[in-house]
C-alpha positions as CSV (number, residue, x, y, z in Angstrom):
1,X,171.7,-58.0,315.2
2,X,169.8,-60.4,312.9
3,X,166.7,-59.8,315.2
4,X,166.7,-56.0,314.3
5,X,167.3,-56.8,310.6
6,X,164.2,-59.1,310.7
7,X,162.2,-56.6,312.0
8,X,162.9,-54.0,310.0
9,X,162.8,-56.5,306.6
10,X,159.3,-57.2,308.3
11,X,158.6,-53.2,308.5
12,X,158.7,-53.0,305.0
13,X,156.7,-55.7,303.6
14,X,154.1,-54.3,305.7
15,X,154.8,-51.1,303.6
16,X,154.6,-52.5,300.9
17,X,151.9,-54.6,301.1
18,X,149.8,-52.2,302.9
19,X,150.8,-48.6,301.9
20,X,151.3,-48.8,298.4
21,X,154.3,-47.4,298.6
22,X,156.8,-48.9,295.2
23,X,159.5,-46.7,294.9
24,X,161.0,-44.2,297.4
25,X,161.8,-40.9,295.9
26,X,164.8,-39.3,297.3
27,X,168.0,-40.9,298.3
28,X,168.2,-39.4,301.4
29,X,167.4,-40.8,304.8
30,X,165.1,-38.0,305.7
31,X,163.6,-38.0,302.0
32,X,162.5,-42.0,302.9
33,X,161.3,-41.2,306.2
34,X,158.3,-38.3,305.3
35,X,157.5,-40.3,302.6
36,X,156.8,-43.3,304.9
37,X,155.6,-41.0,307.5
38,X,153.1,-39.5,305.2
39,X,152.0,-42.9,304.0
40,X,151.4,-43.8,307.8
41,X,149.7,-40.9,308.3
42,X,146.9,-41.2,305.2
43,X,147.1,-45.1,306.4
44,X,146.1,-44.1,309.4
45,X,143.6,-41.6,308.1
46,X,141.7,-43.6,305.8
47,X,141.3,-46.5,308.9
48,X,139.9,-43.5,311.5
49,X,137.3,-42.6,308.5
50,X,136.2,-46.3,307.8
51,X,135.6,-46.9,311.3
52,X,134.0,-43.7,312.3
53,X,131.8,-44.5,308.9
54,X,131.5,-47.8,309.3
55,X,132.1,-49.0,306.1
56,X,131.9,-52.5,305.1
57,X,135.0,-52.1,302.5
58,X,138.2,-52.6,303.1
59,X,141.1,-50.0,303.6
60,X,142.0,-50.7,300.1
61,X,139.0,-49.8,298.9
62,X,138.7,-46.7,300.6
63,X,142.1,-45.8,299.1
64,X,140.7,-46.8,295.6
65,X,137.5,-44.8,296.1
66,X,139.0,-41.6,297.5
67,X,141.8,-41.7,294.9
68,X,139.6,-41.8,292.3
69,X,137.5,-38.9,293.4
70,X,139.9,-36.4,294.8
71,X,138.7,-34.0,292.2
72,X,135.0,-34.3,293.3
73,X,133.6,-32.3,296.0
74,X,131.2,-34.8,297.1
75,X,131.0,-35.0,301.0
76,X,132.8,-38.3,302.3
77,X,128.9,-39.6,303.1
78,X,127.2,-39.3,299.8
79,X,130.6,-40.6,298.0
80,X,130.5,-44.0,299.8
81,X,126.7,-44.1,299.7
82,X,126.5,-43.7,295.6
83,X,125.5,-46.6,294.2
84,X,127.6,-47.0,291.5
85,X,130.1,-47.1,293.7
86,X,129.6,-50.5,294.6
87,X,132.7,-52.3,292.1
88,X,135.2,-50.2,292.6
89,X,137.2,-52.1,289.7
90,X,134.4,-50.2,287.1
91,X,136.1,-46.9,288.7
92,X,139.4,-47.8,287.3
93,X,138.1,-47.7,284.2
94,X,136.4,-43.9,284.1
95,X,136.9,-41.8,281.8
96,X,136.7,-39.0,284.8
97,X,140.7,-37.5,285.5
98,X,142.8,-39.3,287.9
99,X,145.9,-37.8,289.9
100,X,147.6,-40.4,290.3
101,X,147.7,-41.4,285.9
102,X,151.0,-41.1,284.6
C-alpha cells in the first residue's frame, strides 16, 4: 500500500513541476482526470514539435513562447526563428494580449 501512495505522491510532483498545472478545477474525479489528461496531452504536444523542430529550448520555453503568441498567426517556423524571440523573459513583459492574464 505505501508503494502505490509513493507513486502516485511521485505522479504529481511531476505534474507539478512539469505541467504547470496549480490548482485543479472541479471537485470531481473525472473533472481532475481531463484536466491532467489535457495537460499530458499539450505536454506531449509541445515535446513532438521541439523534436520534430529541433529546437535548442527547452519544453518550458516552448510553453512560454506558444502561450504568449496564441493570438498571432505566425507559422510555428518563423515564430521560433524571430529574433527577438531569443529571451523569452522580455516576452513576459509585452504589452501584446495574453490568454492566460488574469
Amino acid at each position: 500500500l505505501y508503494h502505490n501512495r509513493w507513486s502516485v505522491e511521485l505522479f504529481f510532483k511531476w505534474i507539478k513541476q512539469h505541467l504547470r498545472i496549480k490548482k485543479f478545477w472541479g471537485t470531481s474525479e473525472n473533472a481532475v482526470r481531463i484536466q491532467i489528461y489535457c495537460a499530458i496531452i499539450t505536454y506531449c504536444l509541445v515535446a513532438v514539435v521541439q523534436h520534430d523542430m529541433k529546437l535548442e529550448r527547452s519544453i518550458y520555453e516552448v510553453l512560454q513562447i506558444l502561450g504568449i503568441s496564441l493570438t498571432d498567426k505566425t507559422h510555428l517556423r518563423d515564430l521560433f526563428d524571430k529574433s527577438n524571440f531569443k529571451n523569452v523573459n522580455i516576452l513576459c513583459d509585452s504589452s501584446e494580449p495574453n490568454l492566460f492574464n488574469f
